[in-house]
LUMSENU-495611 format. One record per residue (C-alpha): z, x, y; residue number from 1. Coordinates in steps of 0.2 Angstrom, whole numbers, always signed. Each point is the difference from the previous one (the first is absolute). Layout:
N
<w->Z u->X v->Y kedren->NUM>
...
//
This chain:
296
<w->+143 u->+23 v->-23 kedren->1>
<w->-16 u->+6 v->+3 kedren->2>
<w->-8 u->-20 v->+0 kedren->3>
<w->+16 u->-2 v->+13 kedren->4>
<w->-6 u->+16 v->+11 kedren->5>
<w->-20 u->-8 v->+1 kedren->6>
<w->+4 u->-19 v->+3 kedren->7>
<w->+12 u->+4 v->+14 kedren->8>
<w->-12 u->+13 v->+7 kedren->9>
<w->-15 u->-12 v->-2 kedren->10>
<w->+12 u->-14 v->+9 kedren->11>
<w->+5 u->+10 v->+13 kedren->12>
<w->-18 u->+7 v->+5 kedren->13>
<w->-9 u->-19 v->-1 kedren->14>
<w->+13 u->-7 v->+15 kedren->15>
<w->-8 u->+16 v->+14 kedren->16>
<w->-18 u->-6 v->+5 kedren->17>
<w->-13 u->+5 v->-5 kedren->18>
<w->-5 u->+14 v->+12 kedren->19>
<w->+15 u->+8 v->-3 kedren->20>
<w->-1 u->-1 v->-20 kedren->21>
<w->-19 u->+6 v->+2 kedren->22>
<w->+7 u->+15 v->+12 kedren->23>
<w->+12 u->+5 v->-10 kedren->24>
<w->-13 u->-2 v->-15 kedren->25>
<w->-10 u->+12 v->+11 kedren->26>
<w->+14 u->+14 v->+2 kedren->27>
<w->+0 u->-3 v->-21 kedren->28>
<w->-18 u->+3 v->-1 kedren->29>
<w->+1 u->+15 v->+12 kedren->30>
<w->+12 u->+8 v->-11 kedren->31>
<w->-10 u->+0 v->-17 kedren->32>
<w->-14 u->+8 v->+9 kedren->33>
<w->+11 u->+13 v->+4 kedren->34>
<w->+9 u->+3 v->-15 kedren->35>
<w->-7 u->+6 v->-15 kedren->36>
<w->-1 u->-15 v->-12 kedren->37>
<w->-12 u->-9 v->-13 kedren->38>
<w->-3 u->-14 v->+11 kedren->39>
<w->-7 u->+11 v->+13 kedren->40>
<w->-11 u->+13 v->-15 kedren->41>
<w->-6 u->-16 v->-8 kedren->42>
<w->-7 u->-9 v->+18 kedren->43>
<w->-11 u->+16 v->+4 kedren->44>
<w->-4 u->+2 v->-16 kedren->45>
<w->-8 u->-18 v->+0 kedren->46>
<w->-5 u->+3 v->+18 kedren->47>
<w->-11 u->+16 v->-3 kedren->48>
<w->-7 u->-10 v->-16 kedren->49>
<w->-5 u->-14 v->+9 kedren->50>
<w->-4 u->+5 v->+17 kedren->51>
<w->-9 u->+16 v->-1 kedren->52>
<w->-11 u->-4 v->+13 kedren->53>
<w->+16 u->+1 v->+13 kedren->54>
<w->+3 u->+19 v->+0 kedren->55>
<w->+17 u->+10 v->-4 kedren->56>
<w->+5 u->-5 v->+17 kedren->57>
<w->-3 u->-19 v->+1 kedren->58>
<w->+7 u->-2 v->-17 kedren->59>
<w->+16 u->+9 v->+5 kedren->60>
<w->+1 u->-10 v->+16 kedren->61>
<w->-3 u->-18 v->-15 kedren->62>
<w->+13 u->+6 v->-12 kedren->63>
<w->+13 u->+3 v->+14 kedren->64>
<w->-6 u->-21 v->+6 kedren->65>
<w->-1 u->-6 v->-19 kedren->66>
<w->+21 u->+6 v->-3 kedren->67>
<w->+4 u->-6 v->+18 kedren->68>
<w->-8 u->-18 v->-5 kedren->69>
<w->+11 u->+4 v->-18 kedren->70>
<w->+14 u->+2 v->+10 kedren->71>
<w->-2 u->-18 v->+7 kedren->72>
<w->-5 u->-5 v->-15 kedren->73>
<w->+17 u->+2 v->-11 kedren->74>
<w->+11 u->-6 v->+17 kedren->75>
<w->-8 u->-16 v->+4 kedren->76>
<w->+3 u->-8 v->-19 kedren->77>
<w->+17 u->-1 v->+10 kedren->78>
<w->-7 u->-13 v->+9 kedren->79>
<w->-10 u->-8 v->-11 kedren->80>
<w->+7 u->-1 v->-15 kedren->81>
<w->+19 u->-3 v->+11 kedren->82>
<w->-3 u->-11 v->+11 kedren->83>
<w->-4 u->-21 v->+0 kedren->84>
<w->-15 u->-3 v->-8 kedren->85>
<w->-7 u->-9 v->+14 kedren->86>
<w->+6 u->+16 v->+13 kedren->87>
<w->-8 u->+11 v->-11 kedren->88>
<w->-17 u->-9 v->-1 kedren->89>
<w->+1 u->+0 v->+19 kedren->90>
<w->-2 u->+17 v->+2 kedren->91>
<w->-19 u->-3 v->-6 kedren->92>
<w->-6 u->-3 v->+21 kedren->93>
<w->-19 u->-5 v->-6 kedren->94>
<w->-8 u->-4 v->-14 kedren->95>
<w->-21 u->+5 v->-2 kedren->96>
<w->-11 u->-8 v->-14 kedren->97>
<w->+14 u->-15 v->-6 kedren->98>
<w->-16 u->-11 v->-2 kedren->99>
<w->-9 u->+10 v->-12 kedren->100>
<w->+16 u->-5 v->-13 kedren->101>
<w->+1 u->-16 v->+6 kedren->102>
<w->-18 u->-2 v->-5 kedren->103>
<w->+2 u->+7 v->-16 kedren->104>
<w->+14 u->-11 v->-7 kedren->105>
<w->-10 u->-16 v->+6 kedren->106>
<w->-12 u->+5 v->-12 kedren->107>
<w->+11 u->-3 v->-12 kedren->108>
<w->-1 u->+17 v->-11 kedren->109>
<w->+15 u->+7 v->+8 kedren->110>
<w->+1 u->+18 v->+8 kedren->111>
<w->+3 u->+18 v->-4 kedren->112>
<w->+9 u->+9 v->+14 kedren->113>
<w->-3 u->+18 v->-1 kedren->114>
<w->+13 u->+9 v->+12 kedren->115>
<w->-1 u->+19 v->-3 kedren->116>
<w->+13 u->+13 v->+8 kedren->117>
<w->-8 u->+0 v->+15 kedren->118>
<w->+14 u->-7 v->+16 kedren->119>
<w->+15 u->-8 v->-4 kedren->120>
<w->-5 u->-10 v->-16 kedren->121>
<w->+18 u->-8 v->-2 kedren->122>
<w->-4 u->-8 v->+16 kedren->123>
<w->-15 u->-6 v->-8 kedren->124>
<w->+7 u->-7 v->-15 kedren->125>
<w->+13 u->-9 v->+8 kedren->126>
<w->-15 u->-11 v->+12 kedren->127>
<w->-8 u->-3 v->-16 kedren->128>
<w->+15 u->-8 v->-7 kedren->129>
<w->+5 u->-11 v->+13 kedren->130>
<w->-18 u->-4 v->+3 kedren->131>
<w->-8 u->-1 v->-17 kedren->132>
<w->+17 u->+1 v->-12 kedren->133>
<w->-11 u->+13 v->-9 kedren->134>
<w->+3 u->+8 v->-17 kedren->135>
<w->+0 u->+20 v->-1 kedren->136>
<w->-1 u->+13 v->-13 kedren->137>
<w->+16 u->+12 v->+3 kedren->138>
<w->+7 u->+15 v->-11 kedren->139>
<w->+19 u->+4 v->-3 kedren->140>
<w->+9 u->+11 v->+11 kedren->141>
<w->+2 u->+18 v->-1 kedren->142>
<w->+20 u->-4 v->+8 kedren->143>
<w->+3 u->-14 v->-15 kedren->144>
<w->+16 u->-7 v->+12 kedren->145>
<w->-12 u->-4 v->+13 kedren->146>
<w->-9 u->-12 v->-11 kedren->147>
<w->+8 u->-15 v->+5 kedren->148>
<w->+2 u->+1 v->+18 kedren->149>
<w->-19 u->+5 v->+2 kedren->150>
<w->-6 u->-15 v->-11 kedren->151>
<w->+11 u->-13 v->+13 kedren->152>
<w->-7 u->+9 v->+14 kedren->153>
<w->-17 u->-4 v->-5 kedren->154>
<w->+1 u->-16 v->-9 kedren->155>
<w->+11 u->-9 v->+14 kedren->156>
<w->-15 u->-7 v->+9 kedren->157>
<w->-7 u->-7 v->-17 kedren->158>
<w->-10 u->+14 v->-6 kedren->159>
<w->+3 u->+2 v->-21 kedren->160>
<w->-2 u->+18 v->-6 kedren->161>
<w->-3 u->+2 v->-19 kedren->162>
<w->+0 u->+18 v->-9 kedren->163>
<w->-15 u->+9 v->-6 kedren->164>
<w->+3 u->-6 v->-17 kedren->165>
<w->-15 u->-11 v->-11 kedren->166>
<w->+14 u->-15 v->+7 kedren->167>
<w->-3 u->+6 v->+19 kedren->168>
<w->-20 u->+2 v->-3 kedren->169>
<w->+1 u->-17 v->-8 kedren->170>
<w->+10 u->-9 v->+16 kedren->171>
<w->-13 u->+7 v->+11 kedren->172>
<w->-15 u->-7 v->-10 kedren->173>
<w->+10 u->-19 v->-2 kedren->174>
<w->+1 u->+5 v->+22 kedren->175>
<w->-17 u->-3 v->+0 kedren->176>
<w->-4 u->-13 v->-10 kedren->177>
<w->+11 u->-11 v->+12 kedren->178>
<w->-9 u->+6 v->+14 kedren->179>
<w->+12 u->+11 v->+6 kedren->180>
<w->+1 u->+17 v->+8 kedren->181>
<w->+7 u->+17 v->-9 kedren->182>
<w->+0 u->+20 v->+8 kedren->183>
<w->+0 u->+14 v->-8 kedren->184>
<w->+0 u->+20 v->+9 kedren->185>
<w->-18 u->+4 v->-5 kedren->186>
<w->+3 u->+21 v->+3 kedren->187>
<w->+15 u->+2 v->-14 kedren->188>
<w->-2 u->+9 v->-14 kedren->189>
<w->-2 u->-11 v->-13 kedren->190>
<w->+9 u->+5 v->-18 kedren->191>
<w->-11 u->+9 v->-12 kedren->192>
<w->-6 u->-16 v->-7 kedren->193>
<w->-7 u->-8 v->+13 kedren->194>
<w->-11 u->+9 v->+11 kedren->195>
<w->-16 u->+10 v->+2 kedren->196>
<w->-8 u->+16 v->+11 kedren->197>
<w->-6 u->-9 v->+16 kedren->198>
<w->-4 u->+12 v->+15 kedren->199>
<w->+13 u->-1 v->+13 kedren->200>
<w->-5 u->+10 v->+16 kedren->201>
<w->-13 u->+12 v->-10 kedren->202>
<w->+17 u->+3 v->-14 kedren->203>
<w->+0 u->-7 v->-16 kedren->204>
<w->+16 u->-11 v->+1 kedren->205>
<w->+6 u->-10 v->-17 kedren->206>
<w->-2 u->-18 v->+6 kedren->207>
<w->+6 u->-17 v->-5 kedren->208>
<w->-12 u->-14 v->-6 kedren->209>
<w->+15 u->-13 v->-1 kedren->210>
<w->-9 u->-6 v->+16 kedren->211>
<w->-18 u->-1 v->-2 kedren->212>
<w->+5 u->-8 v->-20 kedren->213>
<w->+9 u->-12 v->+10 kedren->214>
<w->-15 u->-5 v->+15 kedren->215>
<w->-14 u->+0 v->-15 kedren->216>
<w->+10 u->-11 v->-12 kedren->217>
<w->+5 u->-14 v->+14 kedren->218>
<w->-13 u->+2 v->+12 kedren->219>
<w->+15 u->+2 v->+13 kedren->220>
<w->-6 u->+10 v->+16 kedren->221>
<w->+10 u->+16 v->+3 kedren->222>
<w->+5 u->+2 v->+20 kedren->223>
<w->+8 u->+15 v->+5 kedren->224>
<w->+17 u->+0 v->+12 kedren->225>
<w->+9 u->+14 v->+9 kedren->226>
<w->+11 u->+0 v->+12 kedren->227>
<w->-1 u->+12 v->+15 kedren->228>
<w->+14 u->+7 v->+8 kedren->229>
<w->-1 u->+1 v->+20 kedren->230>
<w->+6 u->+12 v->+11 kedren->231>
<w->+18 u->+1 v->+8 kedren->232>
<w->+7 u->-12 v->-10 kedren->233>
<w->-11 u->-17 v->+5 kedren->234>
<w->-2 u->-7 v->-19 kedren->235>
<w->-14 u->-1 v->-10 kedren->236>
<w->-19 u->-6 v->-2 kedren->237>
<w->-3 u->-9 v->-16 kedren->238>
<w->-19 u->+4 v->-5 kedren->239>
<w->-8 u->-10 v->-12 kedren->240>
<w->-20 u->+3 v->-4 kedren->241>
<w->-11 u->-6 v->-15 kedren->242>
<w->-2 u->+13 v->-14 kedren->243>
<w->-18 u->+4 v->-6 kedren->244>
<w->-5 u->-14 v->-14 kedren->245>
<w->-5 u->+17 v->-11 kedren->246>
<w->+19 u->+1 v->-3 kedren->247>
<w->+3 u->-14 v->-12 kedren->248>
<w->-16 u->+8 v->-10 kedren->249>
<w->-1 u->-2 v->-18 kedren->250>
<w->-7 u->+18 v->+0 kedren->251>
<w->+19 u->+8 v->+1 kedren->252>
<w->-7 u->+19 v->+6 kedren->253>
<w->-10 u->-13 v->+14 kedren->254>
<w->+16 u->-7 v->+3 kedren->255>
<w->+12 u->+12 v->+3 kedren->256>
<w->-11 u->+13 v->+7 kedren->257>
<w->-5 u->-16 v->+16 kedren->258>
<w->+21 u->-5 v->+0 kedren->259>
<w->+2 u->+20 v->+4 kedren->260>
<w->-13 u->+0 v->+15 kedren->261>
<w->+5 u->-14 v->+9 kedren->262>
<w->+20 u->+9 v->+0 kedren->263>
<w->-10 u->+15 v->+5 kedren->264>
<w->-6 u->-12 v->+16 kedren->265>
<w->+17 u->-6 v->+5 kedren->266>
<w->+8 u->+16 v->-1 kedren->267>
<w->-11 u->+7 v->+11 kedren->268>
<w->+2 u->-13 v->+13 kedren->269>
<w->+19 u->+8 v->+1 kedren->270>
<w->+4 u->+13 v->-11 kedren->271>
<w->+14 u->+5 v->+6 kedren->272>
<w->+9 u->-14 v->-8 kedren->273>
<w->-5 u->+3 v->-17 kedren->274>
<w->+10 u->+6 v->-12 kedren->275>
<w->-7 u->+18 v->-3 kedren->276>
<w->+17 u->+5 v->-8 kedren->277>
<w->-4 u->-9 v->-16 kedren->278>
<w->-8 u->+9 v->-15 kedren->279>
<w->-13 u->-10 v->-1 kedren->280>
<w->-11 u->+13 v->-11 kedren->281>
<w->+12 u->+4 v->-11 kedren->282>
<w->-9 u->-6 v->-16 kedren->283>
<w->-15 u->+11 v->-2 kedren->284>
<w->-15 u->+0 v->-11 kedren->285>
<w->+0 u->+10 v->-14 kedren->286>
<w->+0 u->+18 v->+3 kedren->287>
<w->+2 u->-1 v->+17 kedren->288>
<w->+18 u->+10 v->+8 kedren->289>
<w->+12 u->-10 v->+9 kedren->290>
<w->+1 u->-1 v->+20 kedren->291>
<w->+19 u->-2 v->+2 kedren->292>
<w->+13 u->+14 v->+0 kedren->293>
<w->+20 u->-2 v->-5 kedren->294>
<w->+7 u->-16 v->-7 kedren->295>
<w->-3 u->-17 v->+6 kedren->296>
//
């Protein structure tokens, strides 16, 4: 019932355009900064760690931005994960930096995509499949019956998501090999396994390596895509820019801590499309307390 209840809402939502879906996202937005809730605790938590230089007032006024651009962000998978493939890839109006990818997979190497949670990253990932028919990492599903409809939403323009298995990591590197291009969310929180401390905004955050393992053992160059969100409704811009060569250093700690600095850059360009709501310093070093209250 409850799979029934989300398709039909999801089906409903993606045939209204999309200034209406992002409005009403908005109104959805408005409401957790009103009501008290773990989302809203959890972004100005983030937002004060992050952003002390903005003062109590600013970072209230970026919190209250961030849930409205959350809002947005859980309506408009509506559209695209709903609609045509081709409509969905539409609602991407410009696309910056497409060379820098195209240069990259001539040399023959392949290319690391590095799309952090920054805009609307499932419109991003749906350009790279129809454009490059790219391989990605992807974890299981906190709603198990949603497994299958979000896996055909994202592989029905030719993208082919593999688990974060030995099996996945292995598809990625075979990706390569042939030349071909793979993305990954660089700002997850990798399990316990497979990350190290890097610096992320002046916080200790636990940091993958999958990706900087990946750009040292190919030689692939790493090119970082988000997808911003314009105002009223209009669509999106698709950014892509060339990550710092450091990234795919042999020294890990070199790598991890340059991959982090460069999200730093983007986020700033437009922060309030970030995703300050996720607990991305929930692993902490060793005797050091925990920055999140209540469960997740």
């Amino acid at each position: 019932m409850r799979l029934f209840l989300i398709k039909t809402a999801m089906l409903s939502l993606s045939i209204l355009p999309l200034p209406l879906i992002h409005g009403l996202g908005s109104l959805l937005g408005w409401t957790l900064a009103l009501v008290p809730n773990r989302l809203h605790r959890d972004t100005c938590t983030n937002i004060k760690l992050c952003l002390p230089e903005l003062g109590t007032a600013r970072q209230q006024q970026l919190a209250r931005d961030s849930l409205v651009e959350t809002g947005k962000t859980l309506l408009e998978t509506s559209a695209l994960w709903c609609r045509p493939g081709k409509q969905a890839v539409q609602l991407i109006r410009r696309v910056e930096g497409h060379e820098l990818v195209q240069a990259a997979l001539e040399q023959g190497r392949g290319v690391i995509l590095a799309t952090p949670h920054l805009g609307a990253w499932e419109a991003a990932g749906l350009y790279g499949a129809a454009t490059f028919k790219m391989t990605c990492l992807y974890r299981p599903l906190r709603i198990p019956e949603l497994e299958d409809l979000v896996r055909s939403a994202r592989n029905r323009l030719g993208a082919n998501y593999v688990p974060a298995t030995r099996g996945g990591i292995r598809h990625l590197c075979r990706t390569l090999e042939q030349g071909g291009t793979i993305a990954m969310l660089p700002d997850q929180e990798p399990q316990s396994s497979a990350g190290t401390f890097a610096t992320f905004f002046n916080t200790p955050a636990w940091t993958m390596t999958l990706l900087a393992r990946l750009a040292n053992r190919s030689g692939a160059p790493v090119v970082f895509a988000w997808c911003e969100r314009l105002p009223r409704g209009q669509g999106y811009t698709l950014h892509f820019s060339a990550a710092p060569e450091e990234v795919g250093s042999r020294d890990l700690n070199a790598a991890t801590r340059s991959m982090n600095r460069a999200i730093e850059e983007l986020v700033r360009q437009c922060p309030s499309q970030y995703q300050w709501g996720y607990r991305r310093f929930r692993t902490r070093p060793d005797g050091y307390s925990g920055f999140y209250t209540g469960s997740i």
